[in-house]
Structures are given as structure tokens and as C-alpha cells.
PDB file with SEQRES, HELIX, SHEET and CRYST1 records, atoms N, CA, C and O in Angstrom:
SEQRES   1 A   72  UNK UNK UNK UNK UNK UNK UNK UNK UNK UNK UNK UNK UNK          
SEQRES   2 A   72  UNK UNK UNK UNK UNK UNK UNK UNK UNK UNK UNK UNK UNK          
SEQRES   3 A   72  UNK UNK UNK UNK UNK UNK UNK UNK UNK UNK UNK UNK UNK          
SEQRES   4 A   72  UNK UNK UNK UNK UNK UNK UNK UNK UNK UNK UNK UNK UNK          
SEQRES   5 A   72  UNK UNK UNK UNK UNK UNK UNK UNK UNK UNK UNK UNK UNK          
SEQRES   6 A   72  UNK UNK UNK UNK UNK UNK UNK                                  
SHEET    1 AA1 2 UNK A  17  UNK A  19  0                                        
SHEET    2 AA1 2 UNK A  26  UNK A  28 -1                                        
SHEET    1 AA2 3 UNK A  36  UNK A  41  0                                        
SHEET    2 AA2 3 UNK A   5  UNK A  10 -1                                        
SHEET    3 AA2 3 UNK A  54  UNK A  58 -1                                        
CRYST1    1.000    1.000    1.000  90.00  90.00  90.00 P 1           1          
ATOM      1  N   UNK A   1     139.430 112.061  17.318  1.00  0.00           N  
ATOM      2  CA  UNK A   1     138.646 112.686  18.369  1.00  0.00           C  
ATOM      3  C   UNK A   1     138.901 111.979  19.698  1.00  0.00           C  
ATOM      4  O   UNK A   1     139.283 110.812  19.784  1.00  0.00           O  
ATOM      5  N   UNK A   2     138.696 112.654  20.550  1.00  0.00           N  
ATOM      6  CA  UNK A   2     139.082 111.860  22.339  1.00  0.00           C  
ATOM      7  C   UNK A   2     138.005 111.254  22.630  1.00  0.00           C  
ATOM      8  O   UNK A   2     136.961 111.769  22.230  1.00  0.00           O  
ATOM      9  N   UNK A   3     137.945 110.077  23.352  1.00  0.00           N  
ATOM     10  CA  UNK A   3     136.408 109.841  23.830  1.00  0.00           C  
ATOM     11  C   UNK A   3     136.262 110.449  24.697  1.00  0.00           C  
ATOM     12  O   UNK A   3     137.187 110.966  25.324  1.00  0.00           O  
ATOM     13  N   UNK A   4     134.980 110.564  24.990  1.00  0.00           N  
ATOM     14  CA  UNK A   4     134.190 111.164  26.936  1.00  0.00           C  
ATOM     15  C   UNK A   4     133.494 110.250  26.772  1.00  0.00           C  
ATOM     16  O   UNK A   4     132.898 109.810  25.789  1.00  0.00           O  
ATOM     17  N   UNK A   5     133.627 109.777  28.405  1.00  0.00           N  
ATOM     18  CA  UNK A   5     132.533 109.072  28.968  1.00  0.00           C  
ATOM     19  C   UNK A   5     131.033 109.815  29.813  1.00  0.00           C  
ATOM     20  O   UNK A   5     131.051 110.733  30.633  1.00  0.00           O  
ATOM     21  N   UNK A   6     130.006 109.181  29.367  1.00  0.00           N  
ATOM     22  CA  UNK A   6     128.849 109.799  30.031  1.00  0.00           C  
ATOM     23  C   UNK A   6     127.792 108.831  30.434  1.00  0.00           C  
ATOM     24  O   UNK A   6     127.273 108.060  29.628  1.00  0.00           O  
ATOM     25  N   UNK A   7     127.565 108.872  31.363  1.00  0.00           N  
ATOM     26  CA  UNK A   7     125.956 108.114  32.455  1.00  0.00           C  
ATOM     27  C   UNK A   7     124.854 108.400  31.258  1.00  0.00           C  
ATOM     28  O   UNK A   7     124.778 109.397  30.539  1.00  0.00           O  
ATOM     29  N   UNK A   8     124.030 107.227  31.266  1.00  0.00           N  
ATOM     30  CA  UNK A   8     122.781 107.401  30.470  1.00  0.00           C  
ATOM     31  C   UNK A   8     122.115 107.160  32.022  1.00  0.00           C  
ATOM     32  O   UNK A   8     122.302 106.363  32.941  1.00  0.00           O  
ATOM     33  N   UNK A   9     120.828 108.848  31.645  1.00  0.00           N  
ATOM     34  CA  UNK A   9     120.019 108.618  33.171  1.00  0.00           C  
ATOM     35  C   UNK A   9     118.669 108.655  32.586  1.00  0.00           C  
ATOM     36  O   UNK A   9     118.391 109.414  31.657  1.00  0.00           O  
ATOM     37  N   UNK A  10     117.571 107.593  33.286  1.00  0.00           N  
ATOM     38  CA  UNK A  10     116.259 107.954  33.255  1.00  0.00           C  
ATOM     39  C   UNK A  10     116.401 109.455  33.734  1.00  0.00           C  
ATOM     40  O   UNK A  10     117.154 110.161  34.405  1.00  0.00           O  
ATOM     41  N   UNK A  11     114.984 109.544  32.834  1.00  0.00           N  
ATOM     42  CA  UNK A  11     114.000 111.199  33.005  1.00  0.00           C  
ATOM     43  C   UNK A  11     112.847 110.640  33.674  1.00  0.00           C  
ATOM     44  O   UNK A  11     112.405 111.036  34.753  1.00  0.00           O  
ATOM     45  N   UNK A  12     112.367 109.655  32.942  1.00  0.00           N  
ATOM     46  CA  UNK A  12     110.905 109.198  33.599  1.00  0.00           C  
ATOM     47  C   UNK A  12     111.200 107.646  34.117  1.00  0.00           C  
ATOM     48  O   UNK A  12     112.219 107.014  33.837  1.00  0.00           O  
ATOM     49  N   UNK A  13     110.358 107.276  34.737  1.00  0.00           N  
ATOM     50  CA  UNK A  13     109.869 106.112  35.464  1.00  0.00           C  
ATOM     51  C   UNK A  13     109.760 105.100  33.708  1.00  0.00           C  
ATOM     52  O   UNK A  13     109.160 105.244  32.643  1.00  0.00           O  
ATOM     53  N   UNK A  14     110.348 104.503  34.069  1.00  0.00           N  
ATOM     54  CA  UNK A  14     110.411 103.182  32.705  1.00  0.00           C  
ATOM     55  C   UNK A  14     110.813 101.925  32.866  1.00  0.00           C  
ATOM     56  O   UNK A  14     111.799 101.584  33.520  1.00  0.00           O  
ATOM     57  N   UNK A  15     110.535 101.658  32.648  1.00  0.00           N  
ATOM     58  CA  UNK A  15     110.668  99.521  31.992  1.00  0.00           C  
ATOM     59  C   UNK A  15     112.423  99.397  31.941  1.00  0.00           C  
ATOM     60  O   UNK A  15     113.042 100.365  31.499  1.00  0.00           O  
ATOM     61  N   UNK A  16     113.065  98.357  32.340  1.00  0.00           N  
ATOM     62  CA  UNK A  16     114.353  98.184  31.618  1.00  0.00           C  
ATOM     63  C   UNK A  16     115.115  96.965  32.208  1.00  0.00           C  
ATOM     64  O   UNK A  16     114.640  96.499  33.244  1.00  0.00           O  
ATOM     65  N   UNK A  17     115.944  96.533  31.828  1.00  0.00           N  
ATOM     66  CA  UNK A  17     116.438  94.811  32.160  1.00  0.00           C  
ATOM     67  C   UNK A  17     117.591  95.332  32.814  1.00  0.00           C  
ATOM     68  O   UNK A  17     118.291  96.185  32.268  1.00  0.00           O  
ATOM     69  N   UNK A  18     117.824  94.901  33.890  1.00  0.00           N  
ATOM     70  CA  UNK A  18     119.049  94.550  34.629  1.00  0.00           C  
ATOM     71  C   UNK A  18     119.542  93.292  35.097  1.00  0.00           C  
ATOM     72  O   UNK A  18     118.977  92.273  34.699  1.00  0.00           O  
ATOM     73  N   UNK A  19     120.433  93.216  35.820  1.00  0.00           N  
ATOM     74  CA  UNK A  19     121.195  91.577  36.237  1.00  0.00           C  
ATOM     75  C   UNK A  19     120.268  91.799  37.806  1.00  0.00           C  
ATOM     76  O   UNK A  19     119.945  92.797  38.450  1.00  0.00           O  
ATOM     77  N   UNK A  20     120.097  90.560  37.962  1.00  0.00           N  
ATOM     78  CA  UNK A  20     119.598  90.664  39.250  1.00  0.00           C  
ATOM     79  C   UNK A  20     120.880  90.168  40.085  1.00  0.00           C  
ATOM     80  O   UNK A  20     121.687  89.439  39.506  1.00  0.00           O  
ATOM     81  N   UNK A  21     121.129  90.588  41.617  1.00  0.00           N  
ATOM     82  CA  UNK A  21     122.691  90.949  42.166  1.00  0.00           C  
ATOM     83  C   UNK A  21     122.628  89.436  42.695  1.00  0.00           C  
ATOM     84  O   UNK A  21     123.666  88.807  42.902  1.00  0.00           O  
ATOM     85  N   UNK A  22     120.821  88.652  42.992  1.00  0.00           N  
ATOM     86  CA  UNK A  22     121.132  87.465  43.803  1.00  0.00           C  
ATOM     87  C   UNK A  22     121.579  86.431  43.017  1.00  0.00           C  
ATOM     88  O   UNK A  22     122.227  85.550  43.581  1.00  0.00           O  
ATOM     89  N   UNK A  23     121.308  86.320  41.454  1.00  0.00           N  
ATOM     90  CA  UNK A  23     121.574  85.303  40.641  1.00  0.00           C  
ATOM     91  C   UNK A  23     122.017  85.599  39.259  1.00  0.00           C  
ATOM     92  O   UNK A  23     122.102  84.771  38.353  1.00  0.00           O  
ATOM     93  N   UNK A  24     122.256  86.697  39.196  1.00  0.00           N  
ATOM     94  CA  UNK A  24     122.879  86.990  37.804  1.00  0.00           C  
ATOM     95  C   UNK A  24     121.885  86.919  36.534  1.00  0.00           C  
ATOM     96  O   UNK A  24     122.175  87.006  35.341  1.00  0.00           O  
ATOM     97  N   UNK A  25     120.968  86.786  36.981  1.00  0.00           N  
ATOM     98  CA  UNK A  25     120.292  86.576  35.645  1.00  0.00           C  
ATOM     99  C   UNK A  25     119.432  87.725  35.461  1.00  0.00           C  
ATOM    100  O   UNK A  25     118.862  88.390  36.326  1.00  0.00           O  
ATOM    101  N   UNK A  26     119.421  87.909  33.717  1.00  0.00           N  
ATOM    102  CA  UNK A  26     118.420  89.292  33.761  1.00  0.00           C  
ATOM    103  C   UNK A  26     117.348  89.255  34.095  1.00  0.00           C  
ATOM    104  O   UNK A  26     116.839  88.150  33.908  1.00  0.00           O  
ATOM    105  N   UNK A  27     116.302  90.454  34.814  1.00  0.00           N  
ATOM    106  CA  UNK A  27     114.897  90.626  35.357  1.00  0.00           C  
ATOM    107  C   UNK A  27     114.471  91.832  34.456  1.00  0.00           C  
ATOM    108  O   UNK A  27     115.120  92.576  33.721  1.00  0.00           O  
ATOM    109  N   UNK A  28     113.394  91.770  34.720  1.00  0.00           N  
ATOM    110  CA  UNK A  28     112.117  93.501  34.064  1.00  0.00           C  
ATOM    111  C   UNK A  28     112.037  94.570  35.314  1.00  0.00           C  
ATOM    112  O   UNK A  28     111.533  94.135  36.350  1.00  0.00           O  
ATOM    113  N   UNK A  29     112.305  95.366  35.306  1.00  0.00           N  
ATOM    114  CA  UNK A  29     112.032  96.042  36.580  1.00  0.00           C  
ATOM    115  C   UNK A  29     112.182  97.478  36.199  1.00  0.00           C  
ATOM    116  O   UNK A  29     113.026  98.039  35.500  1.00  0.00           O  
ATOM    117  N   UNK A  30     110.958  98.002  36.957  1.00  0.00           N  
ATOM    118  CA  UNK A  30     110.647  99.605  36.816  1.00  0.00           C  
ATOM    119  C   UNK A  30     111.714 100.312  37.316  1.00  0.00           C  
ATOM    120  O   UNK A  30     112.054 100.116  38.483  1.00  0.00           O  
ATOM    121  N   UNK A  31     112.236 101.017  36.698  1.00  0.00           N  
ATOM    122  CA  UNK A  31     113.388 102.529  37.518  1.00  0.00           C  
ATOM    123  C   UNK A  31     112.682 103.762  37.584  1.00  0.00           C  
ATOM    124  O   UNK A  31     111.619 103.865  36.972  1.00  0.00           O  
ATOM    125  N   UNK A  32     113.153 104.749  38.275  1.00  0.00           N  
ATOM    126  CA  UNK A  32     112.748 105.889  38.454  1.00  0.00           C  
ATOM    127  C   UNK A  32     113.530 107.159  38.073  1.00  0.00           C  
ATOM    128  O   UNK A  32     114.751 107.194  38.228  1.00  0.00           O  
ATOM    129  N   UNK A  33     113.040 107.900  37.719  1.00  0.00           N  
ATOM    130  CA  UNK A  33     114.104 109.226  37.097  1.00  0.00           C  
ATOM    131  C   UNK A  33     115.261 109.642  38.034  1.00  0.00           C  
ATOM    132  O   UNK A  33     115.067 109.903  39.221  1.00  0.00           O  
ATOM    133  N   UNK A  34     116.499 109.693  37.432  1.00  0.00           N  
ATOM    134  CA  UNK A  34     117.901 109.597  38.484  1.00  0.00           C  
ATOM    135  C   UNK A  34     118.527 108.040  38.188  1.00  0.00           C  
ATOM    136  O   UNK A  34     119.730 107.815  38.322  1.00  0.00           O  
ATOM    137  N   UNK A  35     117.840 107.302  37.892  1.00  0.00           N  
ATOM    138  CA  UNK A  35     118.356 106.025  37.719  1.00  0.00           C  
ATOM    139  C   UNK A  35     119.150 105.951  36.402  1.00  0.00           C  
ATOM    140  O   UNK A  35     118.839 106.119  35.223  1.00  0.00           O  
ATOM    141  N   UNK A  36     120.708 105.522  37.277  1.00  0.00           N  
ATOM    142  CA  UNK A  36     122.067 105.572  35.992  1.00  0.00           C  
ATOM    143  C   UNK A  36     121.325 104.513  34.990  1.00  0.00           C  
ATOM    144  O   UNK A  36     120.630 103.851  35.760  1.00  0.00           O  
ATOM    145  N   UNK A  37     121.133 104.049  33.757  1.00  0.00           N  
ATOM    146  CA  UNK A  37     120.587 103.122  33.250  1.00  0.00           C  
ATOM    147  C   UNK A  37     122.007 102.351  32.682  1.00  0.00           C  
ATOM    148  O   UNK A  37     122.159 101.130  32.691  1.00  0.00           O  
ATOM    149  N   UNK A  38     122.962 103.293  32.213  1.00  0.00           N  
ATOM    150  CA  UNK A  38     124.021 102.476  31.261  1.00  0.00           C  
ATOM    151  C   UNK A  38     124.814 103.697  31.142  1.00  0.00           C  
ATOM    152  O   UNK A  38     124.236 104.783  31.116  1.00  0.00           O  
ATOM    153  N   UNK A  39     126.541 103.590  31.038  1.00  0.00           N  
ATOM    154  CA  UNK A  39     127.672 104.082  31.103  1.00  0.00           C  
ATOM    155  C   UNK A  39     127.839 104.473  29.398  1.00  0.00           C  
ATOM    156  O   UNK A  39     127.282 103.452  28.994  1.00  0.00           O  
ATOM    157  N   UNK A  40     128.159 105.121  28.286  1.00  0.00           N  
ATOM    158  CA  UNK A  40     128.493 105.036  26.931  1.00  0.00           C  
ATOM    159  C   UNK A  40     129.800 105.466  27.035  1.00  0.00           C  
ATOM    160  O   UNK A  40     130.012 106.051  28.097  1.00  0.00           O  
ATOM    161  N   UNK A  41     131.270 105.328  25.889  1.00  0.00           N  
ATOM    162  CA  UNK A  41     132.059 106.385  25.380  1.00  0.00           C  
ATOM    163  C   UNK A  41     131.852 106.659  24.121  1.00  0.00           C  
ATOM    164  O   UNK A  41     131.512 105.825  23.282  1.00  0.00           O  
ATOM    165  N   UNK A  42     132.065 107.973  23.893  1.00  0.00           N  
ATOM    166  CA  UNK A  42     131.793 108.709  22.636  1.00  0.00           C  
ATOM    167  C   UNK A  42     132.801 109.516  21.868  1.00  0.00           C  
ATOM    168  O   UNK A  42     133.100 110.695  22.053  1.00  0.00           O  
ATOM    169  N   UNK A  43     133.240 108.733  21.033  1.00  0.00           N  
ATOM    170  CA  UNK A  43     134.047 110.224  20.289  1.00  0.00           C  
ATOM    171  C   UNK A  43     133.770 111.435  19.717  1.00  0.00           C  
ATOM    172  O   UNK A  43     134.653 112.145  19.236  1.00  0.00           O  
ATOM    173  N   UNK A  44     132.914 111.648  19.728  1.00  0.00           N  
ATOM    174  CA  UNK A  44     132.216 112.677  19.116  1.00  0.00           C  
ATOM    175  C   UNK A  44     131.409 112.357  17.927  1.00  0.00           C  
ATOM    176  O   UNK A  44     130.650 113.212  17.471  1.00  0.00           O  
ATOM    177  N   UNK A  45     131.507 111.269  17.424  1.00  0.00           N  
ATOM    178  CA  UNK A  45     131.128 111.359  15.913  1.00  0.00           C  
ATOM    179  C   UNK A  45     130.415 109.911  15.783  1.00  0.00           C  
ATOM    180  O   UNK A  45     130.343 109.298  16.848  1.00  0.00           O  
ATOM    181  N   UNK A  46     129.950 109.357  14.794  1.00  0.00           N  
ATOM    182  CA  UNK A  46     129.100 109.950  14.337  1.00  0.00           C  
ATOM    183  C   UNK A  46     128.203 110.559  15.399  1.00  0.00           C  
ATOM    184  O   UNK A  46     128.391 110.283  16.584  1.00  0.00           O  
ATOM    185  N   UNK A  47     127.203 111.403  15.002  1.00  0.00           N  
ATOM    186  CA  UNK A  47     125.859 111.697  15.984  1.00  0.00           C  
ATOM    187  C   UNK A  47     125.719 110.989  17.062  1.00  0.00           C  
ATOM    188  O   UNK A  47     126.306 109.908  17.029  1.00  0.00           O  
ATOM    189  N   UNK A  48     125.128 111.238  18.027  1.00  0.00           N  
ATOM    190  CA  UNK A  48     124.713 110.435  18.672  1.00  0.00           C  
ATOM    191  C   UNK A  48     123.884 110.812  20.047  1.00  0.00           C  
ATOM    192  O   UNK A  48     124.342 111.650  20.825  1.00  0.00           O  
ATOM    193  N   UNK A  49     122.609 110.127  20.300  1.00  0.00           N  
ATOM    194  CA  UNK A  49     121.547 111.028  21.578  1.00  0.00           C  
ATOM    195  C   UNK A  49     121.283 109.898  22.183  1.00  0.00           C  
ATOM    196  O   UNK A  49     121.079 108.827  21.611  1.00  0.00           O  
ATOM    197  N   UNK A  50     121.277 110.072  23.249  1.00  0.00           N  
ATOM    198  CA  UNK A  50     120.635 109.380  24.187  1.00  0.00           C  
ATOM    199  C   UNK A  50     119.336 108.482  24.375  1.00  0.00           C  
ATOM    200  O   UNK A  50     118.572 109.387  24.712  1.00  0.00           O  
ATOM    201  N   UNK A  51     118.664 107.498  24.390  1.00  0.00           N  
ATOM    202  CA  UNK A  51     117.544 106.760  23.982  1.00  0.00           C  
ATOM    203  C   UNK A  51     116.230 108.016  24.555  1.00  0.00           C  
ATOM    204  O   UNK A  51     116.541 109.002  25.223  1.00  0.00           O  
ATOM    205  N   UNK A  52     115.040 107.760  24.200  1.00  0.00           N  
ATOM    206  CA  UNK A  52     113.952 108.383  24.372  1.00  0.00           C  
ATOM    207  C   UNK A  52     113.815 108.278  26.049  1.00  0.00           C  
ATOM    208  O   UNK A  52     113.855 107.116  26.452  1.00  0.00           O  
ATOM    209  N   UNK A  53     113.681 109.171  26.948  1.00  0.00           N  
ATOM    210  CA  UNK A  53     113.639 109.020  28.421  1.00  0.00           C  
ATOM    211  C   UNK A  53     114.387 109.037  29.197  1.00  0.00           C  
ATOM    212  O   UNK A  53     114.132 108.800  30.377  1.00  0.00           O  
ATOM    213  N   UNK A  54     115.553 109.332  28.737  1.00  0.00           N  
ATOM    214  CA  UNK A  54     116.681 109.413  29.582  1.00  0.00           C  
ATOM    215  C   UNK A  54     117.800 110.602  28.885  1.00  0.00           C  
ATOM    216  O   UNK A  54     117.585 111.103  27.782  1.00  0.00           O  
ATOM    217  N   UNK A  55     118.833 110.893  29.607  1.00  0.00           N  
ATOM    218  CA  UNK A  55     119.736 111.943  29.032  1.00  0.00           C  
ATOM    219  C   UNK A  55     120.886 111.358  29.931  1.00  0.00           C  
ATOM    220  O   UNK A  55     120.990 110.749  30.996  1.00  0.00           O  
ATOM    221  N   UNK A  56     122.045 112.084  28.508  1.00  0.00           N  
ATOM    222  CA  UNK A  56     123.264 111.562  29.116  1.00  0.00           C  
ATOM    223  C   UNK A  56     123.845 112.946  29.383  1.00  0.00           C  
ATOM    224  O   UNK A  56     123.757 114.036  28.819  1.00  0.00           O  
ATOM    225  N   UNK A  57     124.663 112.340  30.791  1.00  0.00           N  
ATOM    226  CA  UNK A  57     125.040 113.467  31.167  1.00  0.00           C  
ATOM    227  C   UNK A  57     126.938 113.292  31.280  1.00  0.00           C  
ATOM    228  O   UNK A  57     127.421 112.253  31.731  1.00  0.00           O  
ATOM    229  N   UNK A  58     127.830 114.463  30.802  1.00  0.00           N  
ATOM    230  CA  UNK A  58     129.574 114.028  30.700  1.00  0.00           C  
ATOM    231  C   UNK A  58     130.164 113.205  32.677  1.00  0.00           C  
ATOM    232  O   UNK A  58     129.972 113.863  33.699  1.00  0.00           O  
ATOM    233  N   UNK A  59     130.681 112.084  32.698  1.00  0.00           N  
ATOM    234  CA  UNK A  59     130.997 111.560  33.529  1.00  0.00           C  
ATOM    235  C   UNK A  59     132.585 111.292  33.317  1.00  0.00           C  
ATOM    236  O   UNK A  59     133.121 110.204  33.525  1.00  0.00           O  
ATOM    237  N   UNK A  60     133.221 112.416  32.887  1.00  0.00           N  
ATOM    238  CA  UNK A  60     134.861 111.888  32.887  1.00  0.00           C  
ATOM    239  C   UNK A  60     135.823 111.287  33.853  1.00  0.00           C  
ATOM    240  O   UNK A  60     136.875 110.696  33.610  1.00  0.00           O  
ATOM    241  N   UNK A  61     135.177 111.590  35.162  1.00  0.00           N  
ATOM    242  CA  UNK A  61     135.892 110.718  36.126  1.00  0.00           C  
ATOM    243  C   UNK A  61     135.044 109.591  36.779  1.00  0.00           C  
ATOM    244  O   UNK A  61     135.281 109.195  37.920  1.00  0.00           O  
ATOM    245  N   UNK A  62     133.925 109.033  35.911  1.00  0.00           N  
ATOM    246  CA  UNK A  62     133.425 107.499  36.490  1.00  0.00           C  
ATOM    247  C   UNK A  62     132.750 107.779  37.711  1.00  0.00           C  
ATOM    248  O   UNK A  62     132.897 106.853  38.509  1.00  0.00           O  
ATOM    249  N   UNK A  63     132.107 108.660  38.119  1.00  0.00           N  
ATOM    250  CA  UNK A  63     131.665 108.538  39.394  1.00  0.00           C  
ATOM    251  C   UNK A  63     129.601 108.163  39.035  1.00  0.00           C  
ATOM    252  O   UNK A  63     128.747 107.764  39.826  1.00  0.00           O  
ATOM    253  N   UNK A  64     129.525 108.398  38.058  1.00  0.00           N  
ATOM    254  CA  UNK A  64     128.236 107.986  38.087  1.00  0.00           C  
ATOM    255  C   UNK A  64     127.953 106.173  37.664  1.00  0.00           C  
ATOM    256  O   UNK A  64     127.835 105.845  36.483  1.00  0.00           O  
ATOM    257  N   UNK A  65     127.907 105.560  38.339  1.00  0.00           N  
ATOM    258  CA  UNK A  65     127.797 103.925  37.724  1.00  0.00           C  
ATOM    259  C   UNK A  65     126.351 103.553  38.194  1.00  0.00           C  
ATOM    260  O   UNK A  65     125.642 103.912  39.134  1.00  0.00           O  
ATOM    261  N   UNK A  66     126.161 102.378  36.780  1.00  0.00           N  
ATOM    262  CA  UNK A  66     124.957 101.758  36.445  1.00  0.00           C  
ATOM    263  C   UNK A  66     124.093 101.156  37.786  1.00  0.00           C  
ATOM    264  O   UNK A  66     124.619 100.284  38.477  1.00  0.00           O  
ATOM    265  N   UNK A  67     123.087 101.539  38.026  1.00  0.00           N  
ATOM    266  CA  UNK A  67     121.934 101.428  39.366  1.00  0.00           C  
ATOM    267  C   UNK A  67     122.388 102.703  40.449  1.00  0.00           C  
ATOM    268  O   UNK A  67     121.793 102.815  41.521  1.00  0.00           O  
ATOM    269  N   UNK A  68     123.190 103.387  40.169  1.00  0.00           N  
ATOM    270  CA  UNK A  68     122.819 104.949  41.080  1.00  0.00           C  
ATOM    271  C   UNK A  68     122.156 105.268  40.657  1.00  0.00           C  
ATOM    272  O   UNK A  68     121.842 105.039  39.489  1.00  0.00           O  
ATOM    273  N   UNK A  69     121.426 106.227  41.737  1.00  0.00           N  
ATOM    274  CA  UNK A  69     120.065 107.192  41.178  1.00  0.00           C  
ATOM    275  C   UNK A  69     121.271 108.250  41.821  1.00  0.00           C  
ATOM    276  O   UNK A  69     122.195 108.165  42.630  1.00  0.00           O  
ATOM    277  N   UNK A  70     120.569 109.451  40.802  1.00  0.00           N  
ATOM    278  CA  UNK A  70     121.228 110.615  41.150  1.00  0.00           C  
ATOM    279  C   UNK A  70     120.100 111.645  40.758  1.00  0.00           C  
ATOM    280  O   UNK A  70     118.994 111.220  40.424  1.00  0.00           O  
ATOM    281  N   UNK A  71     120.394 113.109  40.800  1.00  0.00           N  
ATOM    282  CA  UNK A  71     119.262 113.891  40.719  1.00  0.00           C  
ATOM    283  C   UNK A  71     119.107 113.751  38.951  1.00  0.00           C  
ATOM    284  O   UNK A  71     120.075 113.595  38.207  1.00  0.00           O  
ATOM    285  N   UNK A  72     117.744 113.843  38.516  1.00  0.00           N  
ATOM    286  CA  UNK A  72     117.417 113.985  37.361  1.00  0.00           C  
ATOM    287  C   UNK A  72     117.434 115.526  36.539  1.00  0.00           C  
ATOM    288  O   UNK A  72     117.088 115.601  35.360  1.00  0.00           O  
TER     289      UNK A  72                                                      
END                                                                             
């Protein structure tokens, strides 16, 4: 099977760990729906969905990356 790549995006306002940009170290911090959370590739198989609150959407040419908000 080929992979595709796809953006995992918040739906809702949620909790989630990122790098913080001043020191590298992970923080807790609220996002808002539109917020890229994490990049996946998928071959198709096994199954596979998106975590509870977010949806992935097909990104084959990389333009959606992790901390864009985009429309939900």
C-alpha cells in the first residue's frame, strides 16, 4: 500500500504537550479547534482514526505542520 500523509487537527479546545520554542522543553497548554496537533503516515492498513477531538485531514504535499491553526 502507498503511504499518505495527513495533519491530526483539534475539533475542540483541549489539553496537549508541546515543546516550548524558548527552551525546548515540554509544557501543558490549551489549543483551540484548527490547531495542527501532530503530522501521521498511513498505509492504509491496519485501521486507523484519529484520537477523540480531533480529525485527520489528507496533507500530501506537507503544507499543514504541527502548531498551525487552520479552519476546523
Amino acid at each position: 500500500m502507498t503511504e499518505q500523509a495527513y495533519a491530526v487537527i483539534a475539533t475542540v479546545a483541549q489539553q496537549v504537550m508541546i515543546q516550548n520554542p524558548a527552551n525546548g522543553e515540554p509544557v501543558e497548554t490549551t489549543v483551540q479547534p484548527g490547531y495542527v496537533i501532530n503530522r501521521v503516515m498511513w498505509d492504509g492498513g491496519p485501521e486507523w482514526s484519529p484520537p477523540a477531538g480531533t480529525k485527520a485531514r489528507a496533507d500530501p504535499t506537507g503544507t499543514l505542520q504541527i502548531g498551525q491553526t487552520v479552519s476546523a
